[in-house]
PyMOL commands that place a pseudoatom at each C-alpha (Angstrom):
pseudoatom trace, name=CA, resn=UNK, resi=1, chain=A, elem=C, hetatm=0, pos=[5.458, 40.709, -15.711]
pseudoatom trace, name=CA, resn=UNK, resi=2, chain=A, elem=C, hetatm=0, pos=[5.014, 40.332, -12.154]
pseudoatom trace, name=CA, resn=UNK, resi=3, chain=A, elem=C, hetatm=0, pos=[6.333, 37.818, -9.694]
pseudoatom trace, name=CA, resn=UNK, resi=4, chain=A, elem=C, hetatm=0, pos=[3.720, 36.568, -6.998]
pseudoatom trace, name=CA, resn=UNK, resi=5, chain=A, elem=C, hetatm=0, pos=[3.745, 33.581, -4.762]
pseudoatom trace, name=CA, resn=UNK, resi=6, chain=A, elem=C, hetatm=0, pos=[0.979, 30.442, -5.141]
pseudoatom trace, name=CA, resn=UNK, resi=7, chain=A, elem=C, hetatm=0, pos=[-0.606, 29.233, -1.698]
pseudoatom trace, name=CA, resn=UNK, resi=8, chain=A, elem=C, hetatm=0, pos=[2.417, 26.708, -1.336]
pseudoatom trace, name=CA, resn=UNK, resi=9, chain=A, elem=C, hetatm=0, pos=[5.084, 29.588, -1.372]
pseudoatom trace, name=CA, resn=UNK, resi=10, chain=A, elem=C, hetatm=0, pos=[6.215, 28.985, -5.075]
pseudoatom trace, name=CA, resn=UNK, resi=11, chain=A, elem=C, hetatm=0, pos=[6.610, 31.638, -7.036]
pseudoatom trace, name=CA, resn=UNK, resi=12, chain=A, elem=C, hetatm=0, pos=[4.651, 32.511, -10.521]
pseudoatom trace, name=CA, resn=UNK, resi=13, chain=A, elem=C, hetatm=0, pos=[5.138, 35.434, -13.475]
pseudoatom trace, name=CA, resn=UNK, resi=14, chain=A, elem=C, hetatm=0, pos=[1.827, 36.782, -14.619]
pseudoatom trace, name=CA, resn=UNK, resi=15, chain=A, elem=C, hetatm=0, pos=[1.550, 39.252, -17.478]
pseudoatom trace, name=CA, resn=UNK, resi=16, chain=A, elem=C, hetatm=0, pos=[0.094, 42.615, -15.663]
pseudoatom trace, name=CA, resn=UNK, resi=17, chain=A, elem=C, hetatm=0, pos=[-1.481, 43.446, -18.789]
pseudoatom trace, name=CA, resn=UNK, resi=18, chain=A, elem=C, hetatm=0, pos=[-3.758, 40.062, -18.908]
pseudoatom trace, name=CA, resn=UNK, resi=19, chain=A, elem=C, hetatm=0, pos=[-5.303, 40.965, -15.472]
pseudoatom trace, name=CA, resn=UNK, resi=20, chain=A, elem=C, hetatm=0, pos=[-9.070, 41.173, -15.791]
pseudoatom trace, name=CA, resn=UNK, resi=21, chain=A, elem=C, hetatm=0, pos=[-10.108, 40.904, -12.043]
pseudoatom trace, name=CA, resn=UNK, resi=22, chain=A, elem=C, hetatm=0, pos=[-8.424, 39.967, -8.097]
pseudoatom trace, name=CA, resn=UNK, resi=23, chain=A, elem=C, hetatm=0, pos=[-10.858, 39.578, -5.674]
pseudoatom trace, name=CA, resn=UNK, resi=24, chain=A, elem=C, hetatm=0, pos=[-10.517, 37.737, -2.430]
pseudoatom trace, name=CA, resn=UNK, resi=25, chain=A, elem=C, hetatm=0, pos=[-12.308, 35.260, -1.258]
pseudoatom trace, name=CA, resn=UNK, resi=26, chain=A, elem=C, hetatm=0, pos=[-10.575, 34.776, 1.464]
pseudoatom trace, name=CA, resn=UNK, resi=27, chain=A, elem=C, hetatm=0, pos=[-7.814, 33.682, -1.013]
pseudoatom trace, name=CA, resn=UNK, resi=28, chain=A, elem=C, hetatm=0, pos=[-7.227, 36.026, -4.053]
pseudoatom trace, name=CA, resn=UNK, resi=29, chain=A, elem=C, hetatm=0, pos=[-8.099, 34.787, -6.723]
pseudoatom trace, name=CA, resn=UNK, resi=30, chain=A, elem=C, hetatm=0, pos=[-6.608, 36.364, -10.154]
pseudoatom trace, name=CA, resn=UNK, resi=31, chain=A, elem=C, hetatm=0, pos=[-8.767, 36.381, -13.188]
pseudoatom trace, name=CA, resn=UNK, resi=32, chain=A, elem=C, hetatm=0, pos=[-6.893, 36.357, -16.356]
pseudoatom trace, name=CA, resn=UNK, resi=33, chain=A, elem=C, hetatm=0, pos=[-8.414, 37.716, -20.400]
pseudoatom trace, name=CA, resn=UNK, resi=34, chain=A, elem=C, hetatm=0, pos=[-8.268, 34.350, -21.193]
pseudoatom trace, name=CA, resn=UNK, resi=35, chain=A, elem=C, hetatm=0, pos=[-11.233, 33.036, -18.235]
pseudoatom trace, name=CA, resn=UNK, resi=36, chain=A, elem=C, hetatm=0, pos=[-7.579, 31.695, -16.656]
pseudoatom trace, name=CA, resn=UNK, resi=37, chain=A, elem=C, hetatm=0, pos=[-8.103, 31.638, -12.261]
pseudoatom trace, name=CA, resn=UNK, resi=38, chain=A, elem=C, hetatm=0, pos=[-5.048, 31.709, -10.473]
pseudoatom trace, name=CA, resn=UNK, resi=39, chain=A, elem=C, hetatm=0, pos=[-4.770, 31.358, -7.182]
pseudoatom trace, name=CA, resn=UNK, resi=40, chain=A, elem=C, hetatm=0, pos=[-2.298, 33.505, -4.880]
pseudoatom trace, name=CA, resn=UNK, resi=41, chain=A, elem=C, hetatm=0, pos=[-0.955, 34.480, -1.679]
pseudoatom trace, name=CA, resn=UNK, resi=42, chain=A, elem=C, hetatm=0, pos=[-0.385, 38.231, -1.880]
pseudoatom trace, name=CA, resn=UNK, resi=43, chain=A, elem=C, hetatm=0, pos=[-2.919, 40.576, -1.496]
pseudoatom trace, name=CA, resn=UNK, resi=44, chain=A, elem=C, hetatm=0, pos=[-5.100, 42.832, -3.998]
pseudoatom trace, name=CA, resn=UNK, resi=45, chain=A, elem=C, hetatm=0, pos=[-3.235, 45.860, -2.129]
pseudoatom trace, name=CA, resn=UNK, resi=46, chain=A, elem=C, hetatm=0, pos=[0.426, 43.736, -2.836]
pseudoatom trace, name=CA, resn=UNK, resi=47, chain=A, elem=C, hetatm=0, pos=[-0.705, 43.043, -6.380]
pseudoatom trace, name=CA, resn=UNK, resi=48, chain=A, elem=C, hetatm=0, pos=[-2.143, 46.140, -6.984]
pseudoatom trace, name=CA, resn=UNK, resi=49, chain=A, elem=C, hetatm=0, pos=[1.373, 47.633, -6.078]
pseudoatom trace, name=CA, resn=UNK, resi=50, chain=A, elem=C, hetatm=0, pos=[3.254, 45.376, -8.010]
pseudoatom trace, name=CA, resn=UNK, resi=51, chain=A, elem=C, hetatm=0, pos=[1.158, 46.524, -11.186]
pseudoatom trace, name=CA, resn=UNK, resi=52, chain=A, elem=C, hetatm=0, pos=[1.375, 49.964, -10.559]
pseudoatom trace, name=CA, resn=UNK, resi=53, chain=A, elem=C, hetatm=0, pos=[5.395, 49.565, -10.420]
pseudoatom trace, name=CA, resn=UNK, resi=54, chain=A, elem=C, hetatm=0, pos=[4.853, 47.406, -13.505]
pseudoatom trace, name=CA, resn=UNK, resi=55, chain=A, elem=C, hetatm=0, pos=[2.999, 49.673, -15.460]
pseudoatom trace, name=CA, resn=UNK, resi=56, chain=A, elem=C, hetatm=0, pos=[5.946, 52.468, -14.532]
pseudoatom trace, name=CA, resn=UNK, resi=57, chain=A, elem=C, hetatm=0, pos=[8.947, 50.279, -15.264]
pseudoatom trace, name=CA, resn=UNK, resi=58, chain=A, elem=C, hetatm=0, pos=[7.579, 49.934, -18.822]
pseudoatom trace, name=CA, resn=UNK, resi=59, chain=A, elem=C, hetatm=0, pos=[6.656, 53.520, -19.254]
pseudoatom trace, name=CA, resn=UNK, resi=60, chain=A, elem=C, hetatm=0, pos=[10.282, 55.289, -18.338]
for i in range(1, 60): cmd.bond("trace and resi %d" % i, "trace and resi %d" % (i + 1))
show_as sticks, trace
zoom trace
């Protein structure tokens, strides 16, 4: 799980492993498995760094 922040600042947990696609449009916009869009704040490079640390957490 990782946490990122909504356009208003609050925070939301999104499985890393139900990412499909983040693009950025000028918002990024999160695609989930499930068709899901979620909207965000942070960056692909801030999102793509928060998976990466994800996906190494879980693999110690």
């Amino acid at each position: 799980m990782i946490r990122l922040k909504r356009l208003n600042q609050s925070e939301i947990v999104i499985n890393a492993e139900l990412i499909q696609a983040i693009e950025e449009t000028p918002d990024t916009v999160i695609t989930l498995t499930n068709g899901q869009k979620i909207v965000v704040a942070d960056s692909i490079d801030e999102i793509l760094e928060k998976v990466i640390q994800y996906k190494r957490n879980i693999h110690i």
